[in-house]
N, C-alpha and C positions, 0 to 999 in steps of 0.2 A: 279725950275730947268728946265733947256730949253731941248728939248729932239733930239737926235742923231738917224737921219732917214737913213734907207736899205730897200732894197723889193728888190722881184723875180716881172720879167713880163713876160708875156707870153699870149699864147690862144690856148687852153684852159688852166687856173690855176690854177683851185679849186683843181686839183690834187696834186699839190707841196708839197712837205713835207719839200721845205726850209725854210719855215718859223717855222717851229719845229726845224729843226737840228740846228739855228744861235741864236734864242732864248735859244736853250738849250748852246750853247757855251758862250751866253754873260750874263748867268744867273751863269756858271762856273767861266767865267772872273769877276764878280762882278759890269759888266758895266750894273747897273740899271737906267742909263739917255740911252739906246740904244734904240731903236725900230725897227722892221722888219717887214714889209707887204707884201700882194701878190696883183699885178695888174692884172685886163682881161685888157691886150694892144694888139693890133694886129697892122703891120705895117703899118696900114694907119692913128694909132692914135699916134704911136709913138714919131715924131716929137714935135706935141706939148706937150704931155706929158715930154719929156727930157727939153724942152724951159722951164715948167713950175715951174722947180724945182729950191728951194730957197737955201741958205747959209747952213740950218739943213742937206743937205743931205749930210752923208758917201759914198753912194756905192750902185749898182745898182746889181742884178743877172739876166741875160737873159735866158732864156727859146726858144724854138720851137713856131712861126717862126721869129724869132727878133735876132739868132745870129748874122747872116750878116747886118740884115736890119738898127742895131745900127752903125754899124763901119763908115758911111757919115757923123754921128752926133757927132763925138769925134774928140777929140783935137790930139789925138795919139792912138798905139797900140804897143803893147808891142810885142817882134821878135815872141812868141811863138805863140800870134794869127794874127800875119801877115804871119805867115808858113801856116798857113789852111784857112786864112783869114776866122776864126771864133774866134766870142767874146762870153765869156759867164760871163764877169767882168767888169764893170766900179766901178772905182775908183775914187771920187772927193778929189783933192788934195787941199791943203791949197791956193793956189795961185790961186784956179779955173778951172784948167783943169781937164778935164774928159776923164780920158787914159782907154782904153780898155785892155785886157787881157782874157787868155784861161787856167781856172784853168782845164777844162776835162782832155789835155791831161798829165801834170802831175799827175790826180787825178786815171787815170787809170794807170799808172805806179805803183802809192804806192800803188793800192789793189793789182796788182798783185803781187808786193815784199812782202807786208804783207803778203799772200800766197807760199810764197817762191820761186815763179818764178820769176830767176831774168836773165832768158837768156832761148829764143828757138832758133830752128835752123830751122824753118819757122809757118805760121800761116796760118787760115783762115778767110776771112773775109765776112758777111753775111749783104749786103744792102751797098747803096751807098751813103748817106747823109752825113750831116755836122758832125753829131756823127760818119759816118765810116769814113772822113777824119782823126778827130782827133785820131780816135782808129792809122788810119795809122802813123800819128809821133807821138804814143808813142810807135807803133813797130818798128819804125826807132830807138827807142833807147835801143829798148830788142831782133831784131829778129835779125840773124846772116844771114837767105836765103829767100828765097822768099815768098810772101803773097801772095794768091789768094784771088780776091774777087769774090764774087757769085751775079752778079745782072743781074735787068728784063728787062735791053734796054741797045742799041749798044750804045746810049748816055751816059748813064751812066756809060757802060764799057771805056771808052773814057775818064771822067773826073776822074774814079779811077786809069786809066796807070798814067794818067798829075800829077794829086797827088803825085803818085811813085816817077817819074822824080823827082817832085819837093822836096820833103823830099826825096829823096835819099834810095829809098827801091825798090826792085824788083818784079813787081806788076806786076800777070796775072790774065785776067780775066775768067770767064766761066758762059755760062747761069743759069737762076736759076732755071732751071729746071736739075740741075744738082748738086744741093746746097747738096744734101745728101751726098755726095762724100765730104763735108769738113768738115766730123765730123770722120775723122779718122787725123784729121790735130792734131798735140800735143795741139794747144791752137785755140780754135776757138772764136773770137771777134761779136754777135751777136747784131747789131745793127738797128734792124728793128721793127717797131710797134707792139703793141700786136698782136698773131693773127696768124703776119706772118709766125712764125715758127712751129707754130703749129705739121703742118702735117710729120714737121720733125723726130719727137721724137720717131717714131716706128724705126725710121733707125740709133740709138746711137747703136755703136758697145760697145762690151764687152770691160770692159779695156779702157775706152776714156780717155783722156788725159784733159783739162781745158778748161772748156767754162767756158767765161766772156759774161753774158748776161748783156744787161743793163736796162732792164726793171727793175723797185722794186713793180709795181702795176697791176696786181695782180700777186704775186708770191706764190709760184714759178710759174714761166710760164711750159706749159708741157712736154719743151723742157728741162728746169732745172732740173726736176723731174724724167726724164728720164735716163738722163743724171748719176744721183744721184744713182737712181737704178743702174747701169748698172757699177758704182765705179767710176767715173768719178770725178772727181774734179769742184765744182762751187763755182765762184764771180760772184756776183748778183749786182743790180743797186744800192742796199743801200749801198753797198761797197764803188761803185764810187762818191754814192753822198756824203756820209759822207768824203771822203777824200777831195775833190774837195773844200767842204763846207770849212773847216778848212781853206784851202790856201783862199777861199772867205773871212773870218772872220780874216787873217794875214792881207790881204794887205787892206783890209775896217778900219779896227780897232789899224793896229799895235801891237797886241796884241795874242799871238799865245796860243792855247785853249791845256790845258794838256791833259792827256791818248784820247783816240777816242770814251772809252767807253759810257760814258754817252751823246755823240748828236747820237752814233749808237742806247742806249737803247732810248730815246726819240722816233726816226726814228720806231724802232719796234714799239714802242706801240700804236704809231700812227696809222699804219697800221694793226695793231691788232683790234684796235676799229672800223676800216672803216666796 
């Protein structure tokens, strides 16, 4: 039986829990010719690595720092990661093309609908990266008024306005030394490295409202935790990657994985054992 190739790449990788969550979906789907690995790729190996890849491959997952680095290498993208110009999908089509796609920012809309947020009337947003682009259009599809982002250079406040314009959301910036101020936001979107937030969590007011962290390792972070204590509503990164995952494993496979429970319990246990 010839065997049906996916991987995450990335660098660092060892961390990924995609290759549990896809495994655990194509072992639900019954697709026992599938296979799923994780690459150490970094952008300067990238190139040849995509060159090298034969007829067996499905579909590719990108990782940190390979979202944009992929999109010179594809045949197309799909409008929702030509909106952030980030990819975190390729898809090998029957005919050979390798189209790109952004299952994050869908993937953060359904955690937050599975939580019953399905409309605020502004956000905050914490860090400037390709993860807080897409956090931005998928509050372009939930926030009714304005998002602030919180970041550490007048550059970067600069490329979060352009984002706004560009997905059609109302985007002001403020330093990040200022960042405690947007945890009285109804939903605050946390998208910065472990670590970063840290020193936040003594400043979660009573009664906060929904932080969507996207860390899942090491959780809870102890901004999550704080948060928690304090009655706060949290979605965490296993949220987003288990949703995300599924739309990775529709359009790789065709094949859409039932309830969410069993690649979210996989995803636990995983990180249970670490």
């Amino acid at each position: 039986m010839s065997r049906i190739r996916a991987a995450v790449l990335g660098s660092p990788i060892e961390h990924s829990l995609s290759p549990v969550l896809h495994r655990a979906a194509y072992q639900e789907l019954g697709l026992d010719d599938w296979s799923y690995d994780r690459f150490e790729i970094d952008e300067a190996a990238l190139p040849e690595f995509v060159a090298g890849l034969g007829p067996e491959w499905a579909g590719l997952s990108l990782t940190m720092p390979l979202k944009r680095a992929i999109i010179p290498l594809l045949d197309g993208i799909s409008d929702t990661a030509a909106s952030v110009e980030t990819v975190n999908t390729v898809v090998f089509t029957e005919d050979g093309r390798r189209v790109g796609d952004n299952t994050d920012i869908p993937g953060i809309v359904a955690a937050l609908h599975e939580r019953g947020i399905e409309k605020v009337t502004s956000a905050a947003v914490l860090g400037a990266g390709a993860t807080a682009s897409s956090a931005l259009a998928a509050l372009a599809r939930i926030c009714s008024g304005e998002v602030t982002a919180y970041v550490r250079s007048a550059a970067r406040a600069d490329e979060m306005r352009q984002w706004g314009e560009r997905l059609g959301v109302p985007v002001r910036t403020a330093d990040w030394s200022e960042a405690a101020a947007a945890l009285s936001a109804p939903l605050v979107i946390a998208t910065t490295p472990a670590g970063t937030t840290d020193a936040l969590a003594v400043s979660v007011p009573e009664g906060a409202g929904t932080l969507f962290d996207v860390l899942y390792d090491p959780w809870p972070t102890p901004l999550a935790a704080a948060w928690s204590r304090q009655g706060g509503q949290v979605v965490g990164g296993l949220d987003l990657l288990v949703h995300q995952a599924v739309l990775q494993v529709e359009r790789m496979t065709g094949r859409t994985p039932g309830p969410l429970a069993a690649m979210r319990a996989a995803g636990e246990r995983a990180l249970a054992a670490r």
